[in-house]
C-alpha positions in Angstrom: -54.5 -45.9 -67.4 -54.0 -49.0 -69.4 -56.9 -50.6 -71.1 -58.4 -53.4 -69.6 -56.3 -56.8 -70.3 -55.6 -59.8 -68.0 -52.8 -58.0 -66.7 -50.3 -60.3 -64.4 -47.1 -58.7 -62.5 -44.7 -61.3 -61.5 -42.2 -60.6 -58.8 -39.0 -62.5 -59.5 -36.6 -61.2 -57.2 -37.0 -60.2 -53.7 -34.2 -57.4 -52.6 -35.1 -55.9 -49.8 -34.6 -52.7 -49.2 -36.8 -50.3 -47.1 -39.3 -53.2 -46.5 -39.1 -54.2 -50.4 -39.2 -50.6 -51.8 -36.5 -48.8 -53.0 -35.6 -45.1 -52.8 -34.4 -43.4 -55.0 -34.0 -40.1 -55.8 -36.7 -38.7 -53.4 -39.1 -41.6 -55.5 -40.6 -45.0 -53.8 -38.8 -47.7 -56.2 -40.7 -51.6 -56.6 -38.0 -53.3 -55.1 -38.3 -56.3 -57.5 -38.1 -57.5 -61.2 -41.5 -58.6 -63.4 -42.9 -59.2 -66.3 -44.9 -58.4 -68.7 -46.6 -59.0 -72.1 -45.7 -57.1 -74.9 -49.0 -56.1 -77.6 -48.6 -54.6 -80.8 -51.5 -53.8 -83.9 -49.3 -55.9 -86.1 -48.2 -58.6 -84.1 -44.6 -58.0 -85.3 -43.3 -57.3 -81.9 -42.0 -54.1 -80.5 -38.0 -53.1 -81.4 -35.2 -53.7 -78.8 -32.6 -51.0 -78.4 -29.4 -50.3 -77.0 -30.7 -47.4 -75.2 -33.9 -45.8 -73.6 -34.7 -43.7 -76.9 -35.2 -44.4 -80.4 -32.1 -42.5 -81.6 -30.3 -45.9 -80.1 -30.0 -48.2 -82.6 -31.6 -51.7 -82.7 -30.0 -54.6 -81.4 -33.5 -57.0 -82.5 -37.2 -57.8 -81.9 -39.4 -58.7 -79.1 -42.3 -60.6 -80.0 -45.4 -60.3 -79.0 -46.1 -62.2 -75.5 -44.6 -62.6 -72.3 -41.5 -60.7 -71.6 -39.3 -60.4 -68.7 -37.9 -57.2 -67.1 -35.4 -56.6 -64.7 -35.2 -53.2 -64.5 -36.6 -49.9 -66.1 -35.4 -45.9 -67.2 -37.5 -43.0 -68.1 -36.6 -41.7 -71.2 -38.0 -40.6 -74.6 -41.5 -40.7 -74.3 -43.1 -43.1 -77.1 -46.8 -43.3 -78.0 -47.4 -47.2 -78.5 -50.6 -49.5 -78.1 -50.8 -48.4 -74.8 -50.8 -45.0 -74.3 -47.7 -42.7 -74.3 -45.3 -43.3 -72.1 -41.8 -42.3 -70.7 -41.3 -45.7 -68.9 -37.9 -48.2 -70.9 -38.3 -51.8 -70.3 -35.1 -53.4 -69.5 -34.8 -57.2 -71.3 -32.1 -59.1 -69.4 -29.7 -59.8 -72.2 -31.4 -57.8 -75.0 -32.0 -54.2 -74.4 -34.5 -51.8 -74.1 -38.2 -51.3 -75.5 -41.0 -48.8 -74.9 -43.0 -49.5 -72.3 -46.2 -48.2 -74.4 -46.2 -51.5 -76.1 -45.7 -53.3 -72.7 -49.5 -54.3 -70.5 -47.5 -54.7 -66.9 -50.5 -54.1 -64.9 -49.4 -50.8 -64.6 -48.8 -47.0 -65.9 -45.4 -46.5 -63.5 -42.3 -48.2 -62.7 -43.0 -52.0 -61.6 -39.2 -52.7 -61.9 -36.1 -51.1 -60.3 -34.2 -48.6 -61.7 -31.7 -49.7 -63.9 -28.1 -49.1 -62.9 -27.2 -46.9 -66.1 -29.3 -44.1 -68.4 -27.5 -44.4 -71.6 -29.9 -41.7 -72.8 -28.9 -39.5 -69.4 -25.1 -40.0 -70.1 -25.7 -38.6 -74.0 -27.3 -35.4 -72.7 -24.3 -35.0 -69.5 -21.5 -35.9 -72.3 -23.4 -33.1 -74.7 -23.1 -30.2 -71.8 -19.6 -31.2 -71.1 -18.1 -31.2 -74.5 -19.4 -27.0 -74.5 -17.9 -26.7 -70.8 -17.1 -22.5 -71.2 -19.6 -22.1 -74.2 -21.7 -18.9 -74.3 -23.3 -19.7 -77.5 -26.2 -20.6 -75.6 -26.6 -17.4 -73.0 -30.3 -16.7 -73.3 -31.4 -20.4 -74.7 -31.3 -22.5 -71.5 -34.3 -24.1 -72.4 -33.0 -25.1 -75.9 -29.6 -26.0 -74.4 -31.5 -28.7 -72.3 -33.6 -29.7 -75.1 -30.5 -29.8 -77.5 -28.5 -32.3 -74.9 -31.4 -34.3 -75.7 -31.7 -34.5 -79.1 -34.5 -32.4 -79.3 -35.6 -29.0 -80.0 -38.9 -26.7 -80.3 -40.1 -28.4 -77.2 -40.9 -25.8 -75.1 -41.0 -22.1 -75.1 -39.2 -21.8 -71.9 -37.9 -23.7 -69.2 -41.0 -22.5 -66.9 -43.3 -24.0 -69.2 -41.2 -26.7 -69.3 -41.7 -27.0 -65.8 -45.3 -25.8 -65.4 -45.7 -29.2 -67.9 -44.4 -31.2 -65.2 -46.4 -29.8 -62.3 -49.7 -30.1 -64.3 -48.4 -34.0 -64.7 -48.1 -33.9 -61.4 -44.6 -35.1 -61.9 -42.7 -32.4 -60.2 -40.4 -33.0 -57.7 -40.5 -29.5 -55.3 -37.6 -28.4 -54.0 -35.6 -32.3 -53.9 -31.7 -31.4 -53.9 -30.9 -35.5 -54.9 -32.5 -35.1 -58.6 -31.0 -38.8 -60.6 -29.5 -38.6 -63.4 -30.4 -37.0 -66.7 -32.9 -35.2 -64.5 -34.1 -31.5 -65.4 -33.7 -29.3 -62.9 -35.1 -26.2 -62.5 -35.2 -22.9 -61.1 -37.6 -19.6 -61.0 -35.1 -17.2 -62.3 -35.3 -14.2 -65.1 -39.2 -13.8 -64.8 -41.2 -15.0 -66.7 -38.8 -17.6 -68.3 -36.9 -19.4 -65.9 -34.0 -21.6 -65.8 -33.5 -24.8 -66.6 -30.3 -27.7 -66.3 -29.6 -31.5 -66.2 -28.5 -33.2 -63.3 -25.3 -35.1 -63.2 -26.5 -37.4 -60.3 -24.4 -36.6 -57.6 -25.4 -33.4 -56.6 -24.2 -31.2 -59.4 -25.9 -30.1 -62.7 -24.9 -28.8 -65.9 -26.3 -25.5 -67.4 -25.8 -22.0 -68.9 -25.3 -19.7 -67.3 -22.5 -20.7 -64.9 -20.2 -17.9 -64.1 -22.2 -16.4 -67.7 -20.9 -19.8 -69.4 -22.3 -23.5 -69.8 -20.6 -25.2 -66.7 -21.1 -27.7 -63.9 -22.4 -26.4 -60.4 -23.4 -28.0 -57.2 -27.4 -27.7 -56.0 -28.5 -25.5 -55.8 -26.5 -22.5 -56.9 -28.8 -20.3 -58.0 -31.5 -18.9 -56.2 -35.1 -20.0 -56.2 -34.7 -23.7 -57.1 -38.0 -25.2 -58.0 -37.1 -29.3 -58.1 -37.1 -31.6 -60.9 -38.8 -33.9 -63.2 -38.2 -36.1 -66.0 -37.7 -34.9 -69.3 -41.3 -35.2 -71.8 -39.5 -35.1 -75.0 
């Protein structure tokens, strides 16, 4: 949980869906903007980037204090002054910053989602440029990982996913994963399998047809859900 500040959540826009929450991907949505006020041990502010990870690189500063947000992404998780967190603020004509530097009132999502994942298209646009690769037969788990920038994470995609449920993050047996999703099945015992959703009902993995390749849900037997990527 947050610590304990004055914390104020501002709704700024009222779009009504669903009687003012959104649905999205299996997930109850806020259905409006907010704000919130950024807090950092230095005071320096926190660093706005062009995407939801801190591969992206910086487009400026938010200061310390009030900030608006229209909209938010999961995405790299970053340990800031509040915790860690997988949460991206959107700033309307900025970018994005970690929402561990940002007191909303709130651990989850008190924003939309935001329209586009720039971190989800790197991983989708990483599995397609090895469509009909079998370098990674065996190494689902580092193929996911790998689309991500990341690697070591995990020892298999069912710890991967054993992670999420213990987060009580996973989202059992959903077919409409969003986006940049992992999604994941109980396959080859006791390792598992693992993809990324496309957001449309198809996923890219290994192991399609023996190869990497895109597939609709859910394909292979014994699909467990999905969750956001923690790493």
């Amino acid at each position: 949980m947050r610590t304990a500040l004055l914390r104020t959540v501002t709704r700024l826009t009222a779009t009504a869906m669903l009687g003012g929450v959104a649905v999205i991907g299996g997930t109850a949505l806020p259905a409006h903007a907010a704000t919130g006020t950024v807090v950092t041990d230095s005071g320096a502010g926190v660093t706005i980037r062009s995407g939801n990870a801190t591969s992206f690189g910086s487009v400026g500063t938010q200061p310390d204090g009030t900030v608006q947000i229209d909209c938010q992404l999961y995405g790299e998780p970053v340990t800031g002054k509040f915790g860690r967190s997988l949460i991206w603020d959107h700033i309307p004509g900025k970018g994005f910053i970690s929402d561990s530097y940002v007191n909303t009132g709130s651990s989850g999502l008190v924003a939309p989602l935001c329209g586009t994942n720039p971190r989800a298209d790197k991983s989708i646009a990483w599995y397609a440029a090895r469509n009909g690769s079998t370098a990674y037969q065996g190494y689902c788990e580092m193929a996911a990982e790998n689309s991500y920038g990341k690697t070591g994470i995990w020892a298999s995609a069912k710890a991967d996913w054993n992670d999420a449920v213990a987060r009580g993050v996973a989202h059992r047996g959903d077919l409409n994963p969003p986006k940049g999703a992992l999604v994941f099945w109980d396959l080859a015992a006791p390792y598992g399998h693992v993809g990324v959703a496309r957001g449309d009902g198809y996923f890219w993995a290994t192991s399609v047809g023996g190869k990497i390749g895109l597939a609709k849900l859910p394909y292979f037997s014994n699909y467990l859900g999905w969750a956001w990527p923690n790493f």
